[in-house]
N, CA, C and O atoms as CSV, one atom per row, in Angstrom:
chain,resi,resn,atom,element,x,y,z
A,1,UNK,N,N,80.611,-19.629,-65.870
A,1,UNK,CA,C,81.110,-18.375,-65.361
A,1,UNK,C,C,80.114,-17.265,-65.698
A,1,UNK,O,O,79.711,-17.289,-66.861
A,2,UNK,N,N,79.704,-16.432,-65.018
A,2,UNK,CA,C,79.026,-15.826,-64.754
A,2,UNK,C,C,80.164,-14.017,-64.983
A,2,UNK,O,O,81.032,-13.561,-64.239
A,3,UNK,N,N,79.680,-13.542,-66.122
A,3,UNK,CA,C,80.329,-12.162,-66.555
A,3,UNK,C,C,79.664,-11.019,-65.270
A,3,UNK,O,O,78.561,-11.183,-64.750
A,4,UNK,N,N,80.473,-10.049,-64.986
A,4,UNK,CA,C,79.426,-9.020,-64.159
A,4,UNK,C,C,78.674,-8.654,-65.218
A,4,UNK,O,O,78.880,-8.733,-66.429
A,5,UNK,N,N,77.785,-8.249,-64.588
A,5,UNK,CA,C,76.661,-7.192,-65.289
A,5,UNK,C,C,77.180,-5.900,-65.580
A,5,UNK,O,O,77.344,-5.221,-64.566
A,6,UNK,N,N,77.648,-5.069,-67.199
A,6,UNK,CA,C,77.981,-3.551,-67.383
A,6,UNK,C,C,77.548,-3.143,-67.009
A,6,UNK,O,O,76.483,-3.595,-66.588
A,7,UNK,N,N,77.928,-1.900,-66.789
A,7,UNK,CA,C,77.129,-0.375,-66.730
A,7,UNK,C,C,76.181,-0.357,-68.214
A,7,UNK,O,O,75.010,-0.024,-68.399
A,8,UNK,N,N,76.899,-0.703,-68.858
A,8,UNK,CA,C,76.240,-0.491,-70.213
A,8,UNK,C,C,74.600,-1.236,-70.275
A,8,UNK,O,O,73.587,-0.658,-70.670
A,9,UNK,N,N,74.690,-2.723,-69.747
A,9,UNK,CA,C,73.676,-3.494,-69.995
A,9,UNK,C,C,72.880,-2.850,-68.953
A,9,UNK,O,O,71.786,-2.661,-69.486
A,10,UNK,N,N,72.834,-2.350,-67.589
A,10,UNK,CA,C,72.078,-1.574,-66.675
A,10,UNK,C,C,71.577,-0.681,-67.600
A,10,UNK,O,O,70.371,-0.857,-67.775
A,11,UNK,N,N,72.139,0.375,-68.378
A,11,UNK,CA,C,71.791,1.749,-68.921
A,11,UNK,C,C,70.816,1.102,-69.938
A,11,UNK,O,O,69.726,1.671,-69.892
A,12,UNK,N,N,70.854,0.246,-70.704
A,12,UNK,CA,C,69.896,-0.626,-71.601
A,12,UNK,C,C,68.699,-0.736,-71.223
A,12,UNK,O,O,67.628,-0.391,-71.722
A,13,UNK,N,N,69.187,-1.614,-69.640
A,13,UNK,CA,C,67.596,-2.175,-69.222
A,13,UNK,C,C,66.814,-0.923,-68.568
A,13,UNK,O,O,65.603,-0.743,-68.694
A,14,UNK,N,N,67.792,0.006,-67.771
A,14,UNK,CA,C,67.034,1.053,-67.405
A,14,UNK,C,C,66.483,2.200,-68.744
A,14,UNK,O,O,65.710,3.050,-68.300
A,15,UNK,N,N,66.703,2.299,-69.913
A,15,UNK,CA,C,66.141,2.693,-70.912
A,15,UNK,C,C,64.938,1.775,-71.240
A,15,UNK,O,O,63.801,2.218,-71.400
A,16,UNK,N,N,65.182,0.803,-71.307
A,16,UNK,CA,C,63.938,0.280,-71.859
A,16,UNK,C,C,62.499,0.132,-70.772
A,16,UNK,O,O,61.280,-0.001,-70.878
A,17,UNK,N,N,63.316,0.227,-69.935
A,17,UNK,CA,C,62.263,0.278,-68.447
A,17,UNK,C,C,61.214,1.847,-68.014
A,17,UNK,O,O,60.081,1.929,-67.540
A,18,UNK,N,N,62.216,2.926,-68.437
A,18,UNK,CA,C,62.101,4.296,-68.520
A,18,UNK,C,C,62.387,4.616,-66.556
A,18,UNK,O,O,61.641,5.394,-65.961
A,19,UNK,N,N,63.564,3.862,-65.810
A,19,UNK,CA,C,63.974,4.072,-64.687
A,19,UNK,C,C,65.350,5.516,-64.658
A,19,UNK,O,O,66.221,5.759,-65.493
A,20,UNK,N,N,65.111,6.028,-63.693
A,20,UNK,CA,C,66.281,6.602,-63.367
A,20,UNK,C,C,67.577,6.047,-63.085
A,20,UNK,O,O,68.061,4.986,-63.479
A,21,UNK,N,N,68.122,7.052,-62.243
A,21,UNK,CA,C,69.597,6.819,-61.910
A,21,UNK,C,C,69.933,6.405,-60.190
A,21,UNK,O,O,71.013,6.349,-59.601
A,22,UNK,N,N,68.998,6.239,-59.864
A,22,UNK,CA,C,68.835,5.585,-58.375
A,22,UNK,C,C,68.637,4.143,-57.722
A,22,UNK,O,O,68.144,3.837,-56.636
A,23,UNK,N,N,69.076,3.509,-58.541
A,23,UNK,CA,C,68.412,1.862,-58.557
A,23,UNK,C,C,69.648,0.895,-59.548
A,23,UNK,O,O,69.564,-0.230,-60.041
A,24,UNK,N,N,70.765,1.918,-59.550
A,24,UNK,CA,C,71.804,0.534,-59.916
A,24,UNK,C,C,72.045,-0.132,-59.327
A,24,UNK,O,O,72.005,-1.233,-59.877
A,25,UNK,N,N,72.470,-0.180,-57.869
A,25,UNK,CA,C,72.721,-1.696,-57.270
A,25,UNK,C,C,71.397,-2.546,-57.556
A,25,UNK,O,O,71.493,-3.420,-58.417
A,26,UNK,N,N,70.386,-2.402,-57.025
A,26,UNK,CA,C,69.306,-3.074,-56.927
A,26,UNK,C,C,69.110,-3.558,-58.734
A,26,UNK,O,O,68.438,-4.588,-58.692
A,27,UNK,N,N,69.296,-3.361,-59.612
A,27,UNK,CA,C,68.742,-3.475,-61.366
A,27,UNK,C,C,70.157,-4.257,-61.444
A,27,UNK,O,O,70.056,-5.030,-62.397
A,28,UNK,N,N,71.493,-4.392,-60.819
A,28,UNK,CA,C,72.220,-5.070,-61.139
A,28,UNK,C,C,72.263,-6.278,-60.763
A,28,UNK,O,O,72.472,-7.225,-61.520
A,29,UNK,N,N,72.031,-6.365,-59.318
A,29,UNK,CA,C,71.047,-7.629,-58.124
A,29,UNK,C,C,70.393,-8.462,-58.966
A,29,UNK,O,O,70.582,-9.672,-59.091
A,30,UNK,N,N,69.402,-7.586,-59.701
A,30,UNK,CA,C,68.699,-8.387,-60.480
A,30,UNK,C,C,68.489,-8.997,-61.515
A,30,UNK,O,O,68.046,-10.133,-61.688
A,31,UNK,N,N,69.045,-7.682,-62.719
A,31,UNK,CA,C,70.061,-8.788,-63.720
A,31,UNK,C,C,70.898,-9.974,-63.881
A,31,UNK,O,O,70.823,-10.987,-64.576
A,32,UNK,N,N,71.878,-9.436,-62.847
A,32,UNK,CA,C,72.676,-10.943,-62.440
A,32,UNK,C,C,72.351,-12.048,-62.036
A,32,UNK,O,O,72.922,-13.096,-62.337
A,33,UNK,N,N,70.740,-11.854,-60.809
A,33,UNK,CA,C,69.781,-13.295,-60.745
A,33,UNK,C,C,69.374,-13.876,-62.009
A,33,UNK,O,O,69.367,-15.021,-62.462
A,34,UNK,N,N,68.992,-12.582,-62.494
A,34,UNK,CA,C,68.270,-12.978,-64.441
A,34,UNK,C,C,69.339,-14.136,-65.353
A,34,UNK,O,O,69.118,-15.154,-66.008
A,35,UNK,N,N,70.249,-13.561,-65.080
A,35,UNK,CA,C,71.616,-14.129,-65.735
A,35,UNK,C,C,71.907,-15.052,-65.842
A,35,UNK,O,O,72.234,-15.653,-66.866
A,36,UNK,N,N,71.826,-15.577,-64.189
A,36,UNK,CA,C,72.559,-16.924,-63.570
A,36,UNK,C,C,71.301,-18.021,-64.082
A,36,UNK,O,O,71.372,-19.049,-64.756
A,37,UNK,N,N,70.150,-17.328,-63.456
A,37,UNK,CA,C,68.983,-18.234,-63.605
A,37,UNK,C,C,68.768,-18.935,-65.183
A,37,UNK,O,O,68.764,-20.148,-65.391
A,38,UNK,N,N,68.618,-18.026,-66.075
A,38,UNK,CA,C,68.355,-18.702,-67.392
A,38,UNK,C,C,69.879,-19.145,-68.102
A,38,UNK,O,O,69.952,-19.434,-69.296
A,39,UNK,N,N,70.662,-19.148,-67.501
A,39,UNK,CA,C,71.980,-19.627,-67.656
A,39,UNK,C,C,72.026,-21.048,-67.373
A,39,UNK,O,O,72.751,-21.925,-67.843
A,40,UNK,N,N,71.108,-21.095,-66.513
A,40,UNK,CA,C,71.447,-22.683,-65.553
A,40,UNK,C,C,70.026,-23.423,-66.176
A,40,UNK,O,O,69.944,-24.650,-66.233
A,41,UNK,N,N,69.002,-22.586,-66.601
A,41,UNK,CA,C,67.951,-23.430,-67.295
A,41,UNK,C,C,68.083,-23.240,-69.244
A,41,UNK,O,O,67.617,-24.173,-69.898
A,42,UNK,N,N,68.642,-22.170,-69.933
A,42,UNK,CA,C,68.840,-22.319,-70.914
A,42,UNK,C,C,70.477,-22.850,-71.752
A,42,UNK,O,O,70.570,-23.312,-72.889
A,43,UNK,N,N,71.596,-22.603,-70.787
A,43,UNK,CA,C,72.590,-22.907,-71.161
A,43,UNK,C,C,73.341,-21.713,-70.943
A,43,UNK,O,O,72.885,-20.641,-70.545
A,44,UNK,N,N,75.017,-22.083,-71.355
A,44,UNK,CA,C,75.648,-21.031,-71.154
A,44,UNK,C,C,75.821,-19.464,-72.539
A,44,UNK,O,O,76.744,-19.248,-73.324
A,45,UNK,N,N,74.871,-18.891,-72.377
A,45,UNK,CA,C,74.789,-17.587,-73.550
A,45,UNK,C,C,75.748,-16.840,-72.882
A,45,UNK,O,O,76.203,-16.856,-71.738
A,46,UNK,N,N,75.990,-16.024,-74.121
A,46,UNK,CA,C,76.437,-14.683,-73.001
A,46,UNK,C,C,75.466,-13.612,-73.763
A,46,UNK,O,O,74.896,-13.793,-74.838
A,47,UNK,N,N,75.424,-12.474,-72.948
A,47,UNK,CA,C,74.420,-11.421,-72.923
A,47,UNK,C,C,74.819,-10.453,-73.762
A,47,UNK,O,O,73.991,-9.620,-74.131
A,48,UNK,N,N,76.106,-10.395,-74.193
A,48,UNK,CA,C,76.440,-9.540,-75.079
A,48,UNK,C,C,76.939,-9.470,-76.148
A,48,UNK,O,O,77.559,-8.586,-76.739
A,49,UNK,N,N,76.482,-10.964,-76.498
A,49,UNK,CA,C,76.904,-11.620,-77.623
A,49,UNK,C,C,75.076,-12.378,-78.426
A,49,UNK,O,O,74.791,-12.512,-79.616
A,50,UNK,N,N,74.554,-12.579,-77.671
A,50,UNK,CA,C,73.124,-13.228,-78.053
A,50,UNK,C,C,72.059,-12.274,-77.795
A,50,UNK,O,O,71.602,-12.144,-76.659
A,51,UNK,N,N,71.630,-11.587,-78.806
A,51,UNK,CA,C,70.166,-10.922,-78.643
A,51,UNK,C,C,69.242,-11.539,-78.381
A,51,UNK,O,O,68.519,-10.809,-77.703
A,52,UNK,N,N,68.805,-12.471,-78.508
A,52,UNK,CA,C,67.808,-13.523,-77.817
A,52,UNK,C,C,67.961,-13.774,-76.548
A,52,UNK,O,O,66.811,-13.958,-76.150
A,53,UNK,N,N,68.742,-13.906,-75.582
A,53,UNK,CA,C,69.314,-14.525,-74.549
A,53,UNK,C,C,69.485,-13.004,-73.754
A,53,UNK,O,O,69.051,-13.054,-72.603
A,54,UNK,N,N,69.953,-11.865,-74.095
A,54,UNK,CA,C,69.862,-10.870,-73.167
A,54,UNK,C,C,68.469,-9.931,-73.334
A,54,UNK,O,O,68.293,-8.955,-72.604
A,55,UNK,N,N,67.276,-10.417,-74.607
A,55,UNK,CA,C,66.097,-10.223,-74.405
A,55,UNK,C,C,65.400,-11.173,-73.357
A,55,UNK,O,O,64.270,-10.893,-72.957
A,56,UNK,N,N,65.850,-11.931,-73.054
A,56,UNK,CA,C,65.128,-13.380,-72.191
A,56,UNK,C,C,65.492,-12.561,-70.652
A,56,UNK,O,O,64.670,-12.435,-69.745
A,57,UNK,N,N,66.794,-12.099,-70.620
A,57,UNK,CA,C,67.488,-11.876,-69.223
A,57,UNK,C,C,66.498,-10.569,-68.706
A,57,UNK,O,O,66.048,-10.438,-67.568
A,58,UNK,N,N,66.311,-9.744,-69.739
A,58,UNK,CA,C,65.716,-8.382,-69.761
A,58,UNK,C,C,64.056,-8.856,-69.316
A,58,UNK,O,O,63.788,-8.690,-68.126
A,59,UNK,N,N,63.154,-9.324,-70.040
A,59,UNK,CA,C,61.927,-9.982,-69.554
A,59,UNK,C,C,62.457,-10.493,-68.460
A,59,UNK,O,O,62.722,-9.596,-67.659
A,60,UNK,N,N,62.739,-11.600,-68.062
A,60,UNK,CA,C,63.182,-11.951,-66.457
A,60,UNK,C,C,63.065,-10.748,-65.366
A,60,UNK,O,O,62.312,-10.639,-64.399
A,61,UNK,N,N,64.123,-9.847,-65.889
A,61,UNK,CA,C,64.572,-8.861,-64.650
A,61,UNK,C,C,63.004,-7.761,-64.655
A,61,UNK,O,O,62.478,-7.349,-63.621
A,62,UNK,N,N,62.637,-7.548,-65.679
A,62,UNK,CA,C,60.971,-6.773,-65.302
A,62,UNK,C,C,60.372,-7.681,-64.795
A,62,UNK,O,O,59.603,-7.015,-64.103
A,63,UNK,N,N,60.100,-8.773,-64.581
A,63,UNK,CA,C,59.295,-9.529,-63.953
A,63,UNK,C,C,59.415,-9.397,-62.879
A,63,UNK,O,O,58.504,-9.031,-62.136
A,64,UNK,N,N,60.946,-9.746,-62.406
A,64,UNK,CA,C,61.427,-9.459,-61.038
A,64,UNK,C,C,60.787,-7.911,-60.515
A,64,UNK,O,O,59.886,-7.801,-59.683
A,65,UNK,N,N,61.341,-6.992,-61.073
A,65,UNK,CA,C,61.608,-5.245,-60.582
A,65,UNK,C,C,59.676,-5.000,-60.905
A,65,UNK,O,O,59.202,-3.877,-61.080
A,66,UNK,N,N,58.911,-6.161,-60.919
A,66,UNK,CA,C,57.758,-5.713,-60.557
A,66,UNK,C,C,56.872,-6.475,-60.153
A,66,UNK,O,O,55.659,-6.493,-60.366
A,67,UNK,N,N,57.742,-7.317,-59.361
A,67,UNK,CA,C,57.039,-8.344,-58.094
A,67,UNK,C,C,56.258,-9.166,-58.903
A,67,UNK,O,O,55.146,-9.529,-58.521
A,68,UNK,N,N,56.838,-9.585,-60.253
A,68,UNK,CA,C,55.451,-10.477,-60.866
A,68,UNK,C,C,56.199,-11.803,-61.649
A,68,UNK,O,O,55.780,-12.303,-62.693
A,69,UNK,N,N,57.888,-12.428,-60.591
A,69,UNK,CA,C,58.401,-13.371,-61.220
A,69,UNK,C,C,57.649,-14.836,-61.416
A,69,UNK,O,O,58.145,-15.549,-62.288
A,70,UNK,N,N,56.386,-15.412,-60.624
A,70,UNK,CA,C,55.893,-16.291,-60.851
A,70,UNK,C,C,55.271,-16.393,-62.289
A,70,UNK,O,O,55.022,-17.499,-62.769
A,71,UNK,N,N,55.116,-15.664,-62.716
A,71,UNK,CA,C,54.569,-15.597,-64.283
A,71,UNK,C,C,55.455,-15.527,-65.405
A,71,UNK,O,O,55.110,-15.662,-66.579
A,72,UNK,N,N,56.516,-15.328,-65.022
A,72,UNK,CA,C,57.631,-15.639,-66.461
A,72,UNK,C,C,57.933,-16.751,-66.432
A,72,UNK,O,O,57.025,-17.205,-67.127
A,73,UNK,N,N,58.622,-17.725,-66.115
A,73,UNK,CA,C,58.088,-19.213,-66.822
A,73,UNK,C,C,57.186,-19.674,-67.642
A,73,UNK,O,O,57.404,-20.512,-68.517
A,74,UNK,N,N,56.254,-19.214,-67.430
A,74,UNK,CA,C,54.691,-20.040,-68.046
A,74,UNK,C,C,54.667,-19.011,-69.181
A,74,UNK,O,O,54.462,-19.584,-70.251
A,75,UNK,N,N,54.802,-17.732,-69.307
A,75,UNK,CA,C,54.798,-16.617,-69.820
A,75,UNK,C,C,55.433,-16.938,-71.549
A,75,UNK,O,O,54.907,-16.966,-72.662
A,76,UNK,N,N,56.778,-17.135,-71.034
A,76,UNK,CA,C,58.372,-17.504,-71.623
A,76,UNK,C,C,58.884,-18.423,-72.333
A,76,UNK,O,O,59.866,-18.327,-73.069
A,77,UNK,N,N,58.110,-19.508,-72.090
A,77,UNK,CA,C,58.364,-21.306,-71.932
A,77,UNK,C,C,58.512,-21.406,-73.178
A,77,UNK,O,O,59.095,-22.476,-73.348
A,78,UNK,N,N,58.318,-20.895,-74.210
A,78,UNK,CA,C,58.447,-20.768,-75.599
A,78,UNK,C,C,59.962,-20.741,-75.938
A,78,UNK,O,O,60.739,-21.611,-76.330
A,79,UNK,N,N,60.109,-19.311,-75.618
A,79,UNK,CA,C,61.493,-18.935,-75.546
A,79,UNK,C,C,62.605,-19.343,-74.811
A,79,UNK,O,O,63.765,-18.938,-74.885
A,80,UNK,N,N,62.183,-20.073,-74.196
A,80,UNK,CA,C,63.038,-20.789,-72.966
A,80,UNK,C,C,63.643,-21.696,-73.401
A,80,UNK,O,O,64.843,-21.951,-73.300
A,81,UNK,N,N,62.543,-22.426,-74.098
A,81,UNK,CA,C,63.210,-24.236,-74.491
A,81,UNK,C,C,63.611,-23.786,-75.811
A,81,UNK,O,O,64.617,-24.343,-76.251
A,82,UNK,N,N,63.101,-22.970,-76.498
A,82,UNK,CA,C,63.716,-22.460,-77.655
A,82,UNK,C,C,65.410,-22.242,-77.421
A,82,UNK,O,O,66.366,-22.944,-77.750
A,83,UNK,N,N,65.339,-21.282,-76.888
A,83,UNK,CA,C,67.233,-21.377,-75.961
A,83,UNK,C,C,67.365,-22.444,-76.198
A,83,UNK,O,O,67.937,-22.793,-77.231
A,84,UNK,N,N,66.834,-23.377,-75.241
A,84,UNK,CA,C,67.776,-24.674,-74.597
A,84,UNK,C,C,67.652,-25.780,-75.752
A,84,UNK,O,O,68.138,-26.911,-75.772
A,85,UNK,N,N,67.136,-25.355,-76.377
A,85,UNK,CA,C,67.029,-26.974,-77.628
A,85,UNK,C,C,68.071,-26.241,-78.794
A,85,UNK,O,O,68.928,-26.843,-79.440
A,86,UNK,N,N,67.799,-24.989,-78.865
A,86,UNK,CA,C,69.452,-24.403,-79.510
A,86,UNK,C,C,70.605,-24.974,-78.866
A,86,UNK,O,O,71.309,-25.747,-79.516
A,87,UNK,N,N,70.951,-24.637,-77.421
A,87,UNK,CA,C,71.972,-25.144,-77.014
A,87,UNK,C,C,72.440,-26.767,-77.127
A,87,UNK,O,O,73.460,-27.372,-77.460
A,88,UNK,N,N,71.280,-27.059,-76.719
A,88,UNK,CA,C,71.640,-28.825,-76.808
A,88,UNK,C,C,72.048,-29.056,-78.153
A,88,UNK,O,O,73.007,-29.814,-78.294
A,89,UNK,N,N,71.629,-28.663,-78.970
A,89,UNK,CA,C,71.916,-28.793,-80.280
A,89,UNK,C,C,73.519,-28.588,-81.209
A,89,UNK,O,O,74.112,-29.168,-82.118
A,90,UNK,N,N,73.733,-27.340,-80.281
A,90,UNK,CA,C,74.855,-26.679,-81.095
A,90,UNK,C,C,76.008,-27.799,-79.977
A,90,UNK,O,O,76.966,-28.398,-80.464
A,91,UNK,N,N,75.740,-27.856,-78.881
A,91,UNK,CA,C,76.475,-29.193,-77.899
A,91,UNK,C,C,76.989,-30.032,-78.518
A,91,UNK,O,O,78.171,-30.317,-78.707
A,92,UNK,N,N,75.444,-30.729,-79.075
A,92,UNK,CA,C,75.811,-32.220,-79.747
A,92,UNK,C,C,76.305,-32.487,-81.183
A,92,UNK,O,O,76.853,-33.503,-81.608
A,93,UNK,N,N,75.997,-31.379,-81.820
A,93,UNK,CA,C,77.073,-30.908,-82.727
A,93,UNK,C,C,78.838,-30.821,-83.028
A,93,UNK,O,O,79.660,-31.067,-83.911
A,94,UNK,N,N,78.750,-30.312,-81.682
A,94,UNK,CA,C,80.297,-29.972,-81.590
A,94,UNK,C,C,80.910,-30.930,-81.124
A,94,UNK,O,O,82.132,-31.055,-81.207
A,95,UNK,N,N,80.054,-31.825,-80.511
A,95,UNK,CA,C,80.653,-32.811,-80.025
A,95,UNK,C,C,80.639,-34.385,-80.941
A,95,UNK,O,O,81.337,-35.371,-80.707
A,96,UNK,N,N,79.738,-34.234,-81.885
A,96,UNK,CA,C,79.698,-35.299,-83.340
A,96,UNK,C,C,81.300,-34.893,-83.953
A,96,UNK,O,O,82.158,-35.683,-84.349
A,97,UNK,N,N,81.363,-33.566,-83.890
A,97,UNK,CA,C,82.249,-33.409,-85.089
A,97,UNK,C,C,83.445,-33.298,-84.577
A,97,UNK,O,O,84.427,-33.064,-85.281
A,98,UNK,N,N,83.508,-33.473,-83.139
A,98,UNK,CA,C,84.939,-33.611,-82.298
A,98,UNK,C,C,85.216,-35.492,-82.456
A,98,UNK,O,O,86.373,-35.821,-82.193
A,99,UNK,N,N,84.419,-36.454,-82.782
A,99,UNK,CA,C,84.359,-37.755,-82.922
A,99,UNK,C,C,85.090,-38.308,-83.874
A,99,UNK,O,O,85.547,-39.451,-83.853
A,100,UNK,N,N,85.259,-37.188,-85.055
A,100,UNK,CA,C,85.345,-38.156,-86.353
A,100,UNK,C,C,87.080,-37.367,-86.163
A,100,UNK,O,O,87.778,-37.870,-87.044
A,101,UNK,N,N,87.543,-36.802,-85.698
A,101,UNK,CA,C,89.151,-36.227,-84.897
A,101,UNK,C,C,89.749,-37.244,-84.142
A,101,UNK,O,O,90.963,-37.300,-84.338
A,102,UNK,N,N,89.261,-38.169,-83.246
A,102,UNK,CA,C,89.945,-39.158,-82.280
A,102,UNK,C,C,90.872,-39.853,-83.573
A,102,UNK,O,O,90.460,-40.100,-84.707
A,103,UNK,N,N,92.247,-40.082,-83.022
A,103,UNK,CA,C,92.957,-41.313,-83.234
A,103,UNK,C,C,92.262,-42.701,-82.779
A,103,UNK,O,O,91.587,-42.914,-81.772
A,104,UNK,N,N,92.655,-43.652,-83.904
A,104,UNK,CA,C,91.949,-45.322,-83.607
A,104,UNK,C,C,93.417,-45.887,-83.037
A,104,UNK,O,O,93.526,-47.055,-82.663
């Protein structure tokens, strides 16, 4: 599931960007691609709960809002699998320790 994008997290990225007040639909467009995308390659974060994961979303969406998304992958890839080997991790975790709970 996919949260909307705040006003709040817009006012963030447009601070850190140094954008005005003319470009919320379009910075929300794009966040939310940011969102979905490293959602579906790092796992399910949420953005307003993981500082790592809504710094990842934030790099993404400048990449985007300046025509230069072919280069965040290769850029990122650090941080990326970093995410995703967290996630797999905390997964297979939860799911070891849901094992030793079954009735025999």
């Amino acid at each position: 599931m996919v949260e909307p994008i705040t006003q709040e997290i817009i006012e963030e990225f447009k601070l850190r960007m140094r954008l005005g007040d003319d470009e919320d639909d379009n910075l929300r467009r794009i966040l939310k691609a940011s969102l979905e995308d490293l959602r579906d390659v790092c796992g399910d974060y949420d953005i307003n709960t993981s500082g790592r994961f809504k710094e990842l979303v934030f790099e993404r969406s400048r990449y985007v809002y300046n025509d230069a998304l072919e280069y965040f992958h290769t850029n990122f890839l650090t941080q990326i699998n970093n995410l995703s080997i967290a996630k797999a991790l905390e997964s297979s975790s939860s799911s070891v320790e849901g094992e030793g709970n079954e009735a025999i």
